[in-house]
Steps between C-alpha positions, in 0.01 A plus 500: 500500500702196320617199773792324311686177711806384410479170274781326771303664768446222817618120571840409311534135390680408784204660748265338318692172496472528883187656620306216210672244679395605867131611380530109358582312825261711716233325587639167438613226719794678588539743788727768341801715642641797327835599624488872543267675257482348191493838310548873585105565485311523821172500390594196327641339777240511728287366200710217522451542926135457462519163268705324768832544408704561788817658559790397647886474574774232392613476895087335499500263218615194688218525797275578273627153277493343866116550518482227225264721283535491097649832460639766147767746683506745187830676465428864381575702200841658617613163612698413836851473598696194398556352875106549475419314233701203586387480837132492357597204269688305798102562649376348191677204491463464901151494508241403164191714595730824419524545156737803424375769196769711360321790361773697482483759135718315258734843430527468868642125464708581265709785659542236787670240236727798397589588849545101550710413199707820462619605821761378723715580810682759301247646313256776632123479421338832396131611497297831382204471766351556777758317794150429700281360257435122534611424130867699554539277792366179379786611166811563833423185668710313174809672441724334602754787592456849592193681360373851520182733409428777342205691504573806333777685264638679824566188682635287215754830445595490876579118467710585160708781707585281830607207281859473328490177374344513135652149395303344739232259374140655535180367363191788450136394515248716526105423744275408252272807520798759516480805309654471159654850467668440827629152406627616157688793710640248703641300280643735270700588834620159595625411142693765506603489854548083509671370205420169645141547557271222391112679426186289465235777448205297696212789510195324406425512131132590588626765795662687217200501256315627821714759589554602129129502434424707828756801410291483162206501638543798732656700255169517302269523780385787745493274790644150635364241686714236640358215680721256718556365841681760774783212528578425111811598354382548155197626567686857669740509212234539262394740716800692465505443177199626431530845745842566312263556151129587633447765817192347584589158613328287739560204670219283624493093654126525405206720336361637799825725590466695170409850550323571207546874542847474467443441078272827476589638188696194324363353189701207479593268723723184553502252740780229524579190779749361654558126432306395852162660402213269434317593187164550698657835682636611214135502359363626766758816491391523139135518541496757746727750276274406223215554645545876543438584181316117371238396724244484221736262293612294784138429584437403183792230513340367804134409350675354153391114470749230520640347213650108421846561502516765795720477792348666789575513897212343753418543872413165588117480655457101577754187493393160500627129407485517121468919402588854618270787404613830452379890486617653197367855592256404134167351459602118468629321792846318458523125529792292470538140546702246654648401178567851409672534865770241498599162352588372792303278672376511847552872589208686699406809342353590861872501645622649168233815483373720730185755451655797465774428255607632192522238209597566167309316218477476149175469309393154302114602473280749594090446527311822550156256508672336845677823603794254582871547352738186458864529560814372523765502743727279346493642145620875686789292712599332223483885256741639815762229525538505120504891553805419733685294278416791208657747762795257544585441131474901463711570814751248420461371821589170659244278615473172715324199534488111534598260186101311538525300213788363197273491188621479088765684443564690821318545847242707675536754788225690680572815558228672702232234394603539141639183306771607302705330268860449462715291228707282522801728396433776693458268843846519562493084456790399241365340171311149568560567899211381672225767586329305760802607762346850507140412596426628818832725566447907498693702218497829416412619148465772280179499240669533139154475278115529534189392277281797585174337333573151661612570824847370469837566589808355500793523784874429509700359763814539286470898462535600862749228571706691170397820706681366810790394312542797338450718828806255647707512189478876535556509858768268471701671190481879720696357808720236358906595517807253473569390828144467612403179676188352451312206660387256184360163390640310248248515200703220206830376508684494159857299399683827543309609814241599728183752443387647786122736564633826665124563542369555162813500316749217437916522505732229445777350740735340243625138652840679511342716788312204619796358693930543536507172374443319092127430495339320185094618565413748773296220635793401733461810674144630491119374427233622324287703806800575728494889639876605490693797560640638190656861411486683155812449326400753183200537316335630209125735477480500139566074449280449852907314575629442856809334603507328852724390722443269795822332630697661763829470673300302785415226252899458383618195661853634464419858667300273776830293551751769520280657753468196755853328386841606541835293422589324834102462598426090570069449304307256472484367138293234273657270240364572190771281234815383480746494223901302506623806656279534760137578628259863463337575810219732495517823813220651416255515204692567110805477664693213563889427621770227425662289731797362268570135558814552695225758763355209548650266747809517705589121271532458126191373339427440162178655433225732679265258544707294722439669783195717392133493406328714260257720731662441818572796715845606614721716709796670258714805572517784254839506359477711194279731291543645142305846500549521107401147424250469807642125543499399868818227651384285774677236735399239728866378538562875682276454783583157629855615466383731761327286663811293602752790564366582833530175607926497434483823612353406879756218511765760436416738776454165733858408431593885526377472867636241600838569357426840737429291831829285476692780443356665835536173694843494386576888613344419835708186593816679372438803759 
C-alpha cells in the first residue's frame, strides 16, 4: 500500500498565525480567553482546554476585566461581528489588565475592509457561503446596506428570479473556504445578470491550492482520507470534493475512527486536511494506514539515532528553574536550556511547562557517551515564524504588526516575532518625512522580497495602501454617474479652483462653481480639510477627469432674497457705503439695496452721511425690484411718511364726528 498526504495538507498561515500565538501566551502571566473556539478542530480545542485557556463570550469580557486579573481575550480565526469588535476595544481602553488579540485570518480581514469601504445604503452586499458560519456573519455585520447569502447555485438562481432590479449596485464576495467551482458558477451568473456588479474573488489563495490538490489527489488514488473537525467549513468541502472523484472516501476528526477495513483491496491511498488540523493527527492518521503494509520500516524509523540538525517533537518528563528534559521516544534524553527557552528574562519554565507536554525542538548536539540530546526551542520558533512570513510572501498576503524601531534608511516591524525591514520609500512616509512618527503605530503590510540564506525579508507599507486605492478607484469608477452626490474633503486648492478626495479619487469644483458671486482663489469659500457636499457635473474614465459642482440655489443671495422679500415688505438693513447719490444697504448676504438720497429723509440733505452711519442698522420699505438686473430700491423717507399719515388721518375722523354731533344737536332743537 502507498500513503500519499497532500503537500497543503493541515494548518494554513492564518491557523498557524493563531494557534502559535495562543500555544505562546499559555502558560504565561496571562490568564487567557478565547472567544468561541479558536478553530474548527475539537481535538484541538480541548488541547487548548487542558493548557488553561478558557472559553468565553463578549457579553463576559467586562466582569471578567472587573476581576482586575492581567488577561489575552483572543478573537478567533473567523473573526466577530463589527458591533463586537468595537465593544471589545471600548473594554480595552476601559480597563488595562484586558488586552484585546485580534486573531482573526487576514483573508478574513480583508473581506471585512471590502464590505466596509464598498458598500452603502443603496448597495446590496453578496456572499457565496454558508449564512451560519461565524466568518459569513462576522463578513454581514459591515455592509452597510442590505446583504444576502448564498449557499448554493439553487439559491443564488432563486434570488436572480425574484429580483427585477439588475442596475442595482451589488458587491460579490465569496467565505474564504468556499468551493471554487461553485464560486466561479456564481459569478459567471451575476456578471451577466448585474451589469453593475462589483466582484472581489476572496477564496483563500491556499483554500484553492487545497481543494485543487485534493481533486488531484483522489483522482489517482483507490481511497481518501480526509481529516478535519465535524464543525469546519473547509474541511467538509474537501470532503465533497474528494467523494465527487474517489468512492472510497472517509472522513475522520482523528486516527482512531478509521476503519481500516474499509481500504481492503486499495493500493494507493491519499489523505488530505482541512486547514484546522494539527500536524500531529495528521501523522497519526498516516502511521496507522502505513502501517498495514510497513510495520517493519516504521520500526526501523523509530530506533534511527538522532542527528545535529534534526527537529524532533518531545514529551516533557521534568521542569525546573534553568532546563526542561524531554523523551524523544530514542536512546538520548532531550535537554534544553533556559537560554535556548526564551530571551526574556524572569519567566518560570515551571508555569510555562507542564510534564506531559509536547515540545518541539531542534538539535544543536547530540552525545551518545551521556545519552543526553541538546536542543533548541528558540532556533524551531524562530524556523516557523520565518516559515510564516515565507507563506505570506508566497500567498501574497497582508500582514500586521507594530513599527518597533526607525533605523538607516527605513524602519522595522515585527511581524509574528520576526524583524522585518522596510525602506524608506516603500513606508508610505514622503521623501525626507520623518520616520520616527511611525514607531510604535500598527500597519499592515505586504512582504515584497526575501533573503532565503540570511533570513531576511523586506515589507511594504506603500503596496497595500496602492492595493486599497486601487480597490476604491475601482469601486468608485463602477458606480459613479452625473448627478451623483458625494460627501468629500477638500484635498489642494488651485487659482482656478478646488480639488476635492471623492474617496480615492479626486474631481475639481472650478471657483466658477465655488460661489454665484466673482471669487479670485477658492480660499474665500472653502479650506483645505472641509467635508462638502458636491455632485458630478461630467467626468471622464479614460483621463481619471471629474467635473464638480457644489453651489446651489440655497447659497444665491438673490434666490434667498426673492424668496423672503417682496416689493412693499418693510427689512431690516445694514449700511455698507455711500456714494453722492445715495447709500447701499445690505438685506441679506451678496445682496444689497439702494436708498437714493431723496429715500432718505422727508428734508433735503446734501449727502448720505448726514444723517447716516456706515454699519448702522435701519428700517426701509421695499419700493422697487429689477428681476433682470437683480438691483434692489429701498426708502426710509416711505415709512415715516407712513408713520405720520395716521396721525392727520385720526384728526380727520375727530373733526368728522364732531361735525356729526352738531348737526344732531341742531336737528333736535329744531323739532
Amino acid at each position: 500500500m502507498r500513503v500519499t498526504v497532500a503537500k497543503e495538507a493541515g494548518f494554513c498561515f492564518g491557523v498557524k498565525r493563531a494557534t502559535d500565538f495562543v500555544e505562546k501566551e499559555l502558560g504565561g502571566k496571562y490568564d487567557i480567553y478565547i472567544l468561541g473556539h479558536l478553530i474548527h478542530n475539537r481535538i484541538y480545542n480541548e488541547h487548548l482546554a487542558a493548557r488553561g485557556a478558557k472559553i468565553t463570550t463578549v457579553e463576559e469580557v467586562e466582569d471578567i476585566a472587573k476581576n482586575g486579573r492581567e488577561a489575552r481575550v483572543i478573537i478567533r480565526t473567523h473573526g466577530i461581528p463589527k458591533h463586537e469588535e468595537e465593544f471589545l476595544r471600548s473594554i480595552e481602553k476601559k480597563y488595562p489588565n484586558i488586552h484585546i488579540e485580534d486573531m482573526t485570518c487576514p483573508f478574513v480581514k480583508k473581506i471585512h475592509k471590502i464590505a466596509d469601504e464598498n458598500t452603502s445604503a443603496d448597495t446590496t452586499l453578496a456572499v457565496i457561503g454558508d449564512p451560519k458560519h461565524p466568518e459569513v456573519l462576522s463578513i454581514l455585520s459591515y455592509a452597510k446596506g442590505e446583504s444576502v447569502v448564498f449557499d448554493s447555485e439553487e439559491s443564488l438562481e432563486n434570488y436572480v428570479k425574484e429580483e427585477k432590479n439588475p442596475e442595482k449596485g451589488i458587491i460579490l464576495v465569496a467565505q474564504t473556504t468556499q468551493n471554487t467551482n461553485l464560486w466561479k458558477k456564481c459569478e459567471k451568473k451575476f456578471k451577466k445578470v448585474y451589469t453593475n456588479a462589483i466582484i472581489f474573488d476572496t477564496i483563500c489563495s491556499v483554500t484553492e491550492k487545497r481543494q485543487s490538490e485534493t481533486k488531484d489527489l483522489a483522482l489517482h488514488s483507490d481511497g481518501m482520507i480526509v481529516i478535519g473537525g465535524k464543525q469546519s467549513s473547509n474541511s467538509h468541502k474537501l470532503f465533497e470534493i474528494a467523494s465527487s472523484a474517489c468512492q472510497k472516501c472517509a472522513f475522520v476528526e482523528k486516527a482512531d475512527e478509521l476503519d481500516k477495513s474499509f481500504f481492503d483491496g486499495c493500493i494507493t491511498i491519499g489523505i488530505t486536511a482541512g486547514a484546522s488540523t494539527p500536524s500531529g493527527i495528521i501523522e497519526e492518521v498516516y502511521k496507522t494506514m502505513a502501517e498495514l503494509e510497513n510495520f517493519e520500516e516504521l520500526l526501523e524509523a523509530s530506533l534511527k539515532t538522532l542527528n545535529t540538525g534534526d527537529t524532533v517533537v518531545g514529551t516533557v518528563m521534568s521542569v525546573s528553574n534553568n532546563e526542561i528534559r524531554l523523551d524523544l521516544g530514542a536512546k538520548a534524553t532531550g535537554v534544553i536550556t533556559y537560554d535556548q527557552i526564551t530571551d526574556e528574562p524572569g519567566v518560570d519554565l515551571n508555569t510555562m511547562f507542564k510534564v506531559g507536554d509536547q515540545v518541539e525542538g531542534f538539535v544543536i548536539k547530540v552525545s551518545d557517551i551521556d545519552g543526553i540530546a541538546v536542543l533548541s526551542k528558540k532556533r524551531v520558533d524562530s524556523d516557523k515564524n520565518w516559515k510564516y512570513i515565507v507563506e505570506a510572501k508566497e500567498n501574497d498576503a497582508v500582514l500586521e504588526g507594530k513599527i518597533v524601531e526607525a533605523v538607516k534608511g527605513g524602519v522595522l516591524i515585527n511581524l509574528n516575532g520576526v524583524r522585518v525591514f522596510i525602506p524608506a520609500s516603500l513606508t508610505g512616509v514622503p521623501k525626507g518625512g520623518d520616520l520616527t512618527t511611525l514607531v510604535g503605530t500598527t500597519q499592515r503590510v505586504k512582504i515584497v522580497d526575501i533573503n532565503e540564506q540570511r533570513h531576511k525579508a523586506y515589507a511594504s507599507i506603500r503596496a497595500v495602501l496602492n492595493e486599497e486605492r486601487k480597490a476604491r478607484e475601482e469601486a468608485f469608477w463602477a458606480a459613479v454617474e452625473e448627478g451623483k452626490h458625494y460627501q468629500g474633503t477638500v484635498k489642494n486648492l488651485a487659482t482656478y479652483g478646488a480639488f476635492v478626495d471623492l474617496g480615492g479619487v479626486d474631481g475639481m469644483v472650478h471657483n466658477s462653481e465655488l460661489s454665484w458671486k466673482h471669487i479670485k482663489h477658492p480660499s474665500q469659500v472653502v479650506k483645505v480639510g472641509d467635508v462638502i457636499d458636491v455632485w458630478v457635473k461630467s467626468f471622464d474614465k479614460e483621463t481619471g477627469k471629474i467635473s464638480l459642482g457644489y453651489k446651489t440655489d440655497d447659497m444665491n443671495s438673490w434666490f434667498v432674497f426673492k424668496n423672503k422679500y417682496a416689493v412693499g415688505d418693510v427689512a431690516t438693513v445694514k449700511i455698507v457705503s455711500f456714494t453722492p447719490f445715495g447709500a447701499f444697504a445690505e438685506i441679506v448676504p451678496g445682496t444689497d439695496g439702494l436708498i437714493h438720497i431723496s429715500q432718505i429723509s422727508k428734508t433735503k440733505i446734501a449727502q448720505p452721511s448726514d444723517v447716516l452711519e456706515i454699519g448702522q442698522e435701519v428700517e426701509v420699505k421695499i419700493i422697487d425690484i429689477n428681476e433682470e438686473k437683480e438691483k434692489v430700491s429701498l426708502s426710509i423717507r416711505a415709512l415715516i411718511e407712513e408713520a405720520e399719515a395716521p396721525v392727520v388721518e385720526e384728526a380727520s375722523a375727530e373733526e368728522a364726528a364732531a361735525e356729526e354731533a352738531t348737526a344732531e344737536e341742531a336737528a333736535t332743537d329744531a323739532e
